[in-house]
Wavefront OBJ file of the C-alpha trace (Angstrom):
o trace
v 39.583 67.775 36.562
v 37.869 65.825 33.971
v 37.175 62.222 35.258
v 36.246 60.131 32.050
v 38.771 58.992 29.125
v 38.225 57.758 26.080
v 38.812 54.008 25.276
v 38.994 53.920 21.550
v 40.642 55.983 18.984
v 41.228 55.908 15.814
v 44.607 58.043 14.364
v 45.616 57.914 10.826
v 49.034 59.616 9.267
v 50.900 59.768 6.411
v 54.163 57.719 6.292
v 57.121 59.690 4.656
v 57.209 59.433 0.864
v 53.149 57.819 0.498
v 50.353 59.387 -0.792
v 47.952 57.560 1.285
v 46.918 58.057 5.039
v 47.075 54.582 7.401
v 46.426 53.863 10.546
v 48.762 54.354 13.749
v 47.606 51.586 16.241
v 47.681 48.786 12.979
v 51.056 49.736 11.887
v 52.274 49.940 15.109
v 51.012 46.666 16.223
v 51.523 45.121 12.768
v 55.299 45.795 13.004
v 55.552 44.804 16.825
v 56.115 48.611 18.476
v 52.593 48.300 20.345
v 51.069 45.439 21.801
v 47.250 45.017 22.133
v 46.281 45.063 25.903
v 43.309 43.510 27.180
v 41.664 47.107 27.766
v 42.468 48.109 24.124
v 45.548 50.526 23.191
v 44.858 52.577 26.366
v 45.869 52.273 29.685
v 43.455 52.573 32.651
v 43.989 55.363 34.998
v 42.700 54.734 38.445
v 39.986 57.320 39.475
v 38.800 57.594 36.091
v 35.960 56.478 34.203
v 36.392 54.741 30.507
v 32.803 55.763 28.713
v 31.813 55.662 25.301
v 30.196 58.622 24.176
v 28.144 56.944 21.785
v 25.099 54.666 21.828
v 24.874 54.075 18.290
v 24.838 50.183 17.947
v 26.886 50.860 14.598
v 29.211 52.929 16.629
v 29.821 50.188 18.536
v 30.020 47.239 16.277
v 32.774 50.042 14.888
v 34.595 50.028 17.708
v 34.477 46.073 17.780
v 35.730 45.718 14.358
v 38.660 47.987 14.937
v 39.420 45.520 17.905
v 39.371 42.779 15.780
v 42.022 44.460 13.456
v 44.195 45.272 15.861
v 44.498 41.965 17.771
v 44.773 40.283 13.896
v 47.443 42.326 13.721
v 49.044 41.037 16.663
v 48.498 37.665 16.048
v 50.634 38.120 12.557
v 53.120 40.225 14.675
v 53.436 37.270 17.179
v 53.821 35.019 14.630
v 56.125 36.527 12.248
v 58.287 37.359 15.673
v 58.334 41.185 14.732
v 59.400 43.800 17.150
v 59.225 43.005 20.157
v 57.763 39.317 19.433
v 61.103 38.920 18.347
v 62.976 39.063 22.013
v 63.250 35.756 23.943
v 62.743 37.450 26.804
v 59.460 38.753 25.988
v 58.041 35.630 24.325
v 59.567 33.987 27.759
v 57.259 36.612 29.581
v 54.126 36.172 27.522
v 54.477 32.680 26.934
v 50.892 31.574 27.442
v 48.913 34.080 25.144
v 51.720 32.919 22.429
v 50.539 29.853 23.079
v 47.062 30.444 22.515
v 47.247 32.717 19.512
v 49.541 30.028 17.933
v 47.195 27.536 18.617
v 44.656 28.976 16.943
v 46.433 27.568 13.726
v 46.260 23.811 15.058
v 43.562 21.429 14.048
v 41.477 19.874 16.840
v 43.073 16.937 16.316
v 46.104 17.955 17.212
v 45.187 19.343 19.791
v 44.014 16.413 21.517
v 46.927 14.725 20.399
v 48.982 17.079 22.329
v 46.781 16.991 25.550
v 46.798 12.933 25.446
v 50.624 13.356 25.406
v 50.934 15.616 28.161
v 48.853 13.187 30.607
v 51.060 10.396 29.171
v 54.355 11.965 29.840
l 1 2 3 4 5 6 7 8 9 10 11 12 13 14 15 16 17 18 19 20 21 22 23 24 25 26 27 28 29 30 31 32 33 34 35 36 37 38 39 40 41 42 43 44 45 46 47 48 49 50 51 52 53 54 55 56 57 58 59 60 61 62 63 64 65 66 67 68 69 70 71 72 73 74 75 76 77 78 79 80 81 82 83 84 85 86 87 88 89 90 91 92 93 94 95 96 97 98 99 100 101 102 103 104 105 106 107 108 109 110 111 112 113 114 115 116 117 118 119 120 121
């Protein structure tokens, strides 16, 4: 039994009635079907090792760029509330990392603003 998996992979298709090939993971996490875990699109099963089968520094800045995408993706997903952003109870569930990727569009100031009326309150 093979004891490695592979972290990251890339899958493109054609959507009905479109020339052009996209990606799976982006539209999937663009229109709120997937969410990005903190391991990648993968999930990590026990006994096995994750490797990457390349040592290729561009390989790997690759593989950090398609990262990147994806969780950009998320964060529009998030805040468009597509999918399954859209349920209360999920947003309920996940309320902290919506908190962060939201306040990623907040200006420092504010942000001390709201800290200062947190303590006050």
């Amino acid at each position: 039994m093979d004891k490695e998996q592979t972290a990251i992979c890339k899958v493109n298709f054609r959507p009905s009635g479109s020339i052009f090939r996209k990606d799976l993971a982006t539209s999937l996490v663009q229109s709120g079907r997937a969410e990005v875990l903190p391991t990648g699109l993968y999930l990590e099963i026990k006994g096995r090792r994750t490797t990457d089968r390349s040592d290729k520094l561009a390989d790997i800045q690759s593989d950090v760029s398609y990262m990147g995408q994806l969780v950009k993706a998320e964060y529009s997903a998030i805040k468009e509330r597509k999918g399954l952003w859209a349920n209360d109870d999920v947003r309920e569930i996940k309320e902290n990392f919506i908190k962060e990727v939201l306040a990623e569009e907040v200006s420092l100031w504010e942000k001390k603003w709201s800290w200062l009326k947190e303590r006050i309150a």
